[in-house]
Each structure stands twice: as structure tokens, then as C-alpha cells.
C-alpha positions in Angstrom: 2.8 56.9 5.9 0.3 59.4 4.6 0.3 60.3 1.0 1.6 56.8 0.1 0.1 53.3 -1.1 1.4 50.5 -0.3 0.8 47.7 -2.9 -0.1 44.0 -2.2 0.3 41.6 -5.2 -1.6 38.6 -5.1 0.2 34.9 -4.9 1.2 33.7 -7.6 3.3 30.2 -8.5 7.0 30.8 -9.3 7.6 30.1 -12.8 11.2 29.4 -12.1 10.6 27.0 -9.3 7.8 25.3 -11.4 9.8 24.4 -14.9 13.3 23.8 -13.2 11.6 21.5 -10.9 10.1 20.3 -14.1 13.3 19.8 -16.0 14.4 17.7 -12.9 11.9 15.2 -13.7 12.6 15.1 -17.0 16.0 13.8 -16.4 14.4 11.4 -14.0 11.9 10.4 -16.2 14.4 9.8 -19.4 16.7 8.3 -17.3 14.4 5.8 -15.8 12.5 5.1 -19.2 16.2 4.5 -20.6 16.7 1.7 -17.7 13.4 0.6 -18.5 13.7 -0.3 -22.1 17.4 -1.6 -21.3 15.7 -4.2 -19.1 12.9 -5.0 -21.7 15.2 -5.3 -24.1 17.2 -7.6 -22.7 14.7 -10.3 -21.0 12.9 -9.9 -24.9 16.6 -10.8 -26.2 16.5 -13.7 -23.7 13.3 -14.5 -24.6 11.4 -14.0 -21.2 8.9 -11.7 -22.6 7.2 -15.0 -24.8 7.4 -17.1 -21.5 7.8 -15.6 -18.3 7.7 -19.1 -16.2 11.9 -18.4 -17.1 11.9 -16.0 -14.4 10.8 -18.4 -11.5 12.7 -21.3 -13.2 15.6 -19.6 -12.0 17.7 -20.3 -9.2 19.9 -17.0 -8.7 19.1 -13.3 -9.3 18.5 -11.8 -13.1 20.6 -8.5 -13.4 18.1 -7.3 -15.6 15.3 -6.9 -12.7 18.0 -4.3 -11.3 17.3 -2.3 -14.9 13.3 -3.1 -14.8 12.6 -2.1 -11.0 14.7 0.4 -11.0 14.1 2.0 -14.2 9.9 1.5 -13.3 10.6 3.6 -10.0 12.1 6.3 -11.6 10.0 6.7 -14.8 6.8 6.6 -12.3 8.0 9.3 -10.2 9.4 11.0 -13.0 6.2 11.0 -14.7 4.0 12.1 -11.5 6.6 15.4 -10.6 6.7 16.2 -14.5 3.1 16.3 -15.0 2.3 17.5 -11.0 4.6 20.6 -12.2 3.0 21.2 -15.1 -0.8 20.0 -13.9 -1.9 19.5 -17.3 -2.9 15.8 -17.1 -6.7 15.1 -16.2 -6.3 12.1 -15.1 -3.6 12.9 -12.2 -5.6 15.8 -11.5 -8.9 13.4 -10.9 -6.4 11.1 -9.1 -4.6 13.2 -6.9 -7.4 16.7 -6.7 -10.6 17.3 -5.5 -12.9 19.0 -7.6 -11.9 23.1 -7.9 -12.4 25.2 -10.1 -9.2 26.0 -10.6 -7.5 23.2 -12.1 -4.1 24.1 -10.9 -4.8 23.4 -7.4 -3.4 19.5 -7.4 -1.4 17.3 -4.7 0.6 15.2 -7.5 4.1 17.4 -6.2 3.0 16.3 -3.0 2.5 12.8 -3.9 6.0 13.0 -5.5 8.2 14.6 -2.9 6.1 11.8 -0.4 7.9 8.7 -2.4 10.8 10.5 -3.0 11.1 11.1 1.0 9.9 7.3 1.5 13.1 6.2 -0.6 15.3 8.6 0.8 14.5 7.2 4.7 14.5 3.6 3.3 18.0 4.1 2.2 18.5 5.9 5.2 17.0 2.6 7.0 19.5 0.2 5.0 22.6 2.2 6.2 22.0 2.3 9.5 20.4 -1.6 9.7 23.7 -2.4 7.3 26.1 -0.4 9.8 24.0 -2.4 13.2 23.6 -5.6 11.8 26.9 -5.9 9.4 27.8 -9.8 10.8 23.8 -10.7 10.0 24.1 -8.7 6.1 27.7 -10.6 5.8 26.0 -13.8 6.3 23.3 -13.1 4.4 25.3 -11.6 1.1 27.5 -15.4 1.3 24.3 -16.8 1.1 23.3 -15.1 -2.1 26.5 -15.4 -3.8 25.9 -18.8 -2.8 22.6 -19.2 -4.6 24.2 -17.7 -7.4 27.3 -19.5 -8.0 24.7 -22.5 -8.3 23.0 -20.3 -11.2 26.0 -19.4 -12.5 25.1 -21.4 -15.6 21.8 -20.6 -16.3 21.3 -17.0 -17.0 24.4 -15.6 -19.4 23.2 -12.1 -18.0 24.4 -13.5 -14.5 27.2 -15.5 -15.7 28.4 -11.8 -16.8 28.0 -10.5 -13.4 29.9 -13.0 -11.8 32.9 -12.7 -14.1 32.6 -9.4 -13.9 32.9 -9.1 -9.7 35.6 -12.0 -10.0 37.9 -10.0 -11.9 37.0 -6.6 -10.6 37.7 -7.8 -6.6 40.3 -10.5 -7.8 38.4 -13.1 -6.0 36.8 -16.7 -6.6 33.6 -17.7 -5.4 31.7 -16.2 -1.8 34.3 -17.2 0.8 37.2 -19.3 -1.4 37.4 -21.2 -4.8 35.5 -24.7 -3.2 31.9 -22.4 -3.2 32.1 -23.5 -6.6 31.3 -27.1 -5.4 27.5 -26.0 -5.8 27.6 -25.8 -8.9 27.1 -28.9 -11.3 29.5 -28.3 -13.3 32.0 -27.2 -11.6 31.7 -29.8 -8.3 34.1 -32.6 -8.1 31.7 -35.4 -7.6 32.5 -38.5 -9.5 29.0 -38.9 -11.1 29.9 -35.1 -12.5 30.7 -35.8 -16.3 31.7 -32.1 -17.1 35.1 -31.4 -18.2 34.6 -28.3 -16.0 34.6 -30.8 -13.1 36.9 -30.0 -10.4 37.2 -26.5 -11.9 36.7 -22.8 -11.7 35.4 -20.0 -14.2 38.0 -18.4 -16.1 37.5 -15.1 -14.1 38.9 -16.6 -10.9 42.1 -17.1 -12.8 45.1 -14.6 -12.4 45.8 -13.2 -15.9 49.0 -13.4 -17.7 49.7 -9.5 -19.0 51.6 -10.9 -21.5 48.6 -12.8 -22.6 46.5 -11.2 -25.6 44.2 -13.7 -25.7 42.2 -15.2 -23.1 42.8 -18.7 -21.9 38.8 -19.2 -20.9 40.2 -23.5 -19.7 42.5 -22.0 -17.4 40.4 -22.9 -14.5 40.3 -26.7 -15.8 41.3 -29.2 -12.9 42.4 -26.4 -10.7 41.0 -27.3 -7.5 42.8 -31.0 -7.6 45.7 -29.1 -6.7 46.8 -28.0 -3.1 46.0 -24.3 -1.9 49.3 -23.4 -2.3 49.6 -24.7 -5.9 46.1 -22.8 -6.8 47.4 -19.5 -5.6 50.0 -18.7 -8.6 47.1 -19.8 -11.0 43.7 -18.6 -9.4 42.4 -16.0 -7.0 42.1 -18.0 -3.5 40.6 -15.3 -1.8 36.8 -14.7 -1.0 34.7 -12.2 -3.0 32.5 -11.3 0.5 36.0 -10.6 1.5 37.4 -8.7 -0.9 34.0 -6.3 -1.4 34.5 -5.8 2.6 37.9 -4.3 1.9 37.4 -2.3 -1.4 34.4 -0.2 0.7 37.1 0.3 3.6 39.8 1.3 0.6 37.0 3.7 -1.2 34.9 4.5 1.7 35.1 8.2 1.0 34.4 8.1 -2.9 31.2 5.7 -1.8 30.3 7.9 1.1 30.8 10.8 -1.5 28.4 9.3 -4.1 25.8 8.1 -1.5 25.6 12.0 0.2 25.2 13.2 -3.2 22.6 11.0 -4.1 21.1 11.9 -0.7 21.2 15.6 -1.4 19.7 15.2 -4.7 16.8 13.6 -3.6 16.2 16.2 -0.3 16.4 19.2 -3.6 13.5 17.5 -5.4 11.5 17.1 -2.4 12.5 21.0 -1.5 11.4 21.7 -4.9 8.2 19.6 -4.7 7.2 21.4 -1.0 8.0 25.0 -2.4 5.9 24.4 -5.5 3.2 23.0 -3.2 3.1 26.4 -1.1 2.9 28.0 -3.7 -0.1 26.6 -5.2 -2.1 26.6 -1.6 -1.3 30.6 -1.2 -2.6 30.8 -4.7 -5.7 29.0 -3.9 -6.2 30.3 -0.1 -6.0 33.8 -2.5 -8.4 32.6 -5.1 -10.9 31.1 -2.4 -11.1 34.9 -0.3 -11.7 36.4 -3.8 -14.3 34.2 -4.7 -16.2 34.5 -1.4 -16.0 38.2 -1.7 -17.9 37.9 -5.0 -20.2 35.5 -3.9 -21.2 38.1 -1.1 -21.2 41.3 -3.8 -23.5 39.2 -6.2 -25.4 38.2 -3.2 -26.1 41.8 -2.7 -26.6 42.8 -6.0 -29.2 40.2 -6.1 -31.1 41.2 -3.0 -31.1 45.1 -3.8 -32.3 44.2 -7.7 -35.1 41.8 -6.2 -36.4 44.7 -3.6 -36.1 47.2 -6.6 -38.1 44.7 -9.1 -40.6 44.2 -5.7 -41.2 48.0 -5.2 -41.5 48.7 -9.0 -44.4 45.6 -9.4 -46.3 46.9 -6.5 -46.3 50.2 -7.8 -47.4 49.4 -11.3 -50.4 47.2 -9.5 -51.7 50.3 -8.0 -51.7 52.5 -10.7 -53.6 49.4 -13.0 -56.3 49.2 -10.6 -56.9 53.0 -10.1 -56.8 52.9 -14.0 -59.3 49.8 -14.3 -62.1 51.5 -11.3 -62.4 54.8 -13.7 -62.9 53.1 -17.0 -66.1 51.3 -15.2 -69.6 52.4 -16.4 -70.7 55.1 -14.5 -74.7 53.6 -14.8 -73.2 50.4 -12.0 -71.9 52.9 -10.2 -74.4 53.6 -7.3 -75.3 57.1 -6.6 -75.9 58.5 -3.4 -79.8 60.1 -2.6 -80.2 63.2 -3.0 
């Protein structure tokens, strides 16, 4: 409309956008660096740090790689969306930008909300491939609860575990109480000299709750009994089994969890994009202004040069004229009269 201006601002990043996204990360981050020196801690209180061989030697799975891989994943990406908010690190920006001349022009969100997508489908991938192929992962998790209960002795991180899932599922061993055969101290071979021979771990047993102290030999001898004498003392039931039925009993509170998860890790990515087209529109912006100036000073620079041109010539004209009249009039020739 005439008589009217309408204003354009130029791109700019959202500062809101930019520190709450940052303040995400730094949950991440703390979290993960938490888990991280959890881990640490423990394999230095085990003393795997001074020899790491340990870690091989053993047969089942350390709990504390849970704490180390886990917390490592989250303090990288963590670290990478903290600093690509911020983009005050030189060496992400060398890692992840080309050279600009304007240092906030970086792909480190991008680079974060790509492995924060990557994990998201890879979960995605184990649910359905869990859901598909549920005989093959049944198989699969008796087999490692297998390997385990073989390890059951040899890592007191593990040992803790297994109690722990014993008594939390009231179960005994992968599929029954005689998985505990594969154990050498708990099989009842006659070359086994343990007095835990023929046995169980305490945590199969069912607890007394008139009992204030643990009985940690009620296991002792157990399995010399008949199945139907076991099951007033022990748990006779499979712990495969009974982690099949607690996720059909909680399926909605685990369902819950992993959609919230889920949602969580699709905000941080929308973060991570918004932040990203932010920063292009600012640099598209930045790039049209600069070629603009490029073509003013280009301009400039011609119409100065054709000025300074003009101007020389001119002062060479007036030098000679100048120079031919201060010559001695006797070398001039004259014409004949």
C-alpha cells in the first residue's frame, strides 16, 4: 500500500531454541559423565583398570560395561549438541565446518540429531526384530543366562545381578533350578568338592517373612530332593519365564517408558534440525550481503582507478607543455625570414 514500509528483518538464530536445546545436553552430558565415572569407578574398585586381561578372562557379562558404554554414548553426544549449540569449540568447528568466515556456521547439531536418529531407528530395529523373531531372542537370552550362571562366581558385580533378577522375578536359574549344573560349584558331579554341591544361590530360595536375617545356606543340598520337595523351599520356576510374564503383566508401564524415551529423543533431534535452519538462513543471509559488497567495492574500485587514470594523464600533459617552454629559446630553430 502506498505511503507505507514494509520491514524485512534479517535471519537471525533463536536464542530460545539455541540455550534450551543447550540445557538438554547438559542433562545428557551430566547424566552420561555420572554413568561414566560409576563404571570407572567400579572396574578401578575391581581392579580392572591395573590389568584389563580381567575383562576377557571372563566368561559371563560385566554389569559395569552397561555403565561404561552407555554412559560413553551419552557424554559424547552430550558433549557434541552442547558445544554444536553453543559453537564455541574450535576444534568441532574444524571437525565438523568448512572454512567461513563466520564461525557460527557449523554442522555439529547436525552431526548430533544424525546419532541421535541412528539410535532412535536402532531401537526402533530391536522392537520390531524382538516382536518378529521372539522364539529366536528367547533362545538366545537362555543361552546368556546360561553363560552367566557359569560366571556366576567370578565377577561379584554379576553375582549381584543374578541375585538380584532371582529375587525380583522369584525364579532360579534360565529355565529351572538344574541350569545351575554349569556351574562348578554348584553341579552335582562327584569330583565337585564344594559344599555348595548339589545346591542353589540363596536368592532362588523362598524367604521366610518372619525371617530377619538371611539364611544365605538355604540353598545347601536342595536339588537332592524331588521337584516337589524343592518347591516349598526354592523357586522352581524359570527366570526366561518369569521375565516373559512380568512384560505381559507391565506391558503398558514398559510401553509407557519406551514411547517416552522415544519422544524424547525425536524433541532433541527437532531441536537439533530447527537450530540447523536457523543457522543456514543466517548464512544464505550473510553470503547475499557479502556478495553485494563484494560488487559495491568492486565498483568503487573501478570508478577510483578511472578517476586516478584521468587525473595522471592530465597532470602528464600539463608537465610536458610546462617542460617545452622552459627550453632555451637559442635550440629553438627559427623560421627564415
Amino acid at each position: 500500500m502506498p505511503g507505507k514500509h514494509q520491514q524485512f528483518q534479517d535471519p537471525e538464530v533463536g536464542c530460545c531454541g539455541k540455550y534450551f536445546l543447550f540445557g538438554f545436553n547438559i542433562v545428557f552430558w551430566v547424566l552420561g559423565a555420572l554413568f561414566l565415572a560409576i563404571g570407572l569407578w567400579a572396574w578401578g574398585e575391581k581392579g580392572v583398570l591395573s590389568n584389563i586381561s580381567v575383562l576377557t578372562d571372563l566368561g559371563g557379562l560385566d554389569p559395569v560395561w552397561l555403565f561404561v558404554v552407555v554412559g560413553g554414548v551419552m557424554s559424547v553426544l552430550g558433549f557434541a549438541g552442547c558445544i554444536g549449540a553453543l559453537r564455541e569449540n574450535t576444534f568441532l568447528l574444524k571437525f565438523g565446518c568448512h572454512a567461513s568466515s563466520m564461525p557460527a556456521i557449523c554442522v555439529p547439531p547436525t552431526q548430533f540429531s544424525v546419532f541421535l536418529g541412528l539410535i532412535f531407528f536402532l531401537e526402533l530395529a530391536a522392537g520390531v526384530l524382538a516382536f518378529v523373531f521372539k522364539d529366536w531372542i528367547r533362545d538366545q537370552l537362555n543361552l546368556f543366562i546360561s553363560n552367566n550362571v557359569k560366571a556366576y562366581r567370578d565377577d561379584i558385580d554379576l553375582q549381584n545381578l543374578i541375585d538380584f533378577a532371582q529375587e525380583y522375578w522369584s525364579c532360579c536359574g534360565a529355565r529351572g533350578p538344574n541350569d545351575w549344573n554349569l556351574n562348578i560349584y554348584f553341579n552335582c558331579t562327584d569330583l565337585n568338592p564344594s559344599r555348595e554341591r548339589c545346591g542353589v544361590p540363596f536368592s532362588c530360595c523362598v524367604r521366610d517373612p518372619a525371617e530377619d536375617v538371611l539364611n544365605t545356606q538355604c540353598g545347601y543340598d536342595i536339588r537332592l530332593k524331588l521337584e516337589l520337595e524343592q518347591q516349598g523351599s526354592i523357586y522352581t520356576k524359570g527366570c526366561v519365564g518369569q521375565f516373559e510374564k512380568w512384560l505381559q503383566d507391565n506391558l503398558i508401564v514398559v510401553a509407557g517408558v519406551l514411547v517416552g524415551i522415544a519422544l524424547l529423543q525425536i524433541f532433541g533431534i527437532c531441536l537439533a534440525q530447527n537450530l540447523v535452519s536457523d543457522i543456514k538462513a543466517v548464512k544464505a543471509n550473510c553470503d547475499h550481503t557479502c556478495d553485494g559488497y563484494k560488487r559495491l567495492n568492486k565498483q568503487h574500485f573501478e570508478k577510483q582507478w578511472l578517476m586516478f587514470t584521468i587525473f595522471e594523464g592530465s597532470v602528464g600533459s600539463t608537465a610536458s607543455t610546462e617542460l617545452s617552454s622552459e627550453v632555451d629559446p637559442g635550440l629553438t630553430p627559427t623560421k627564415a625570414s
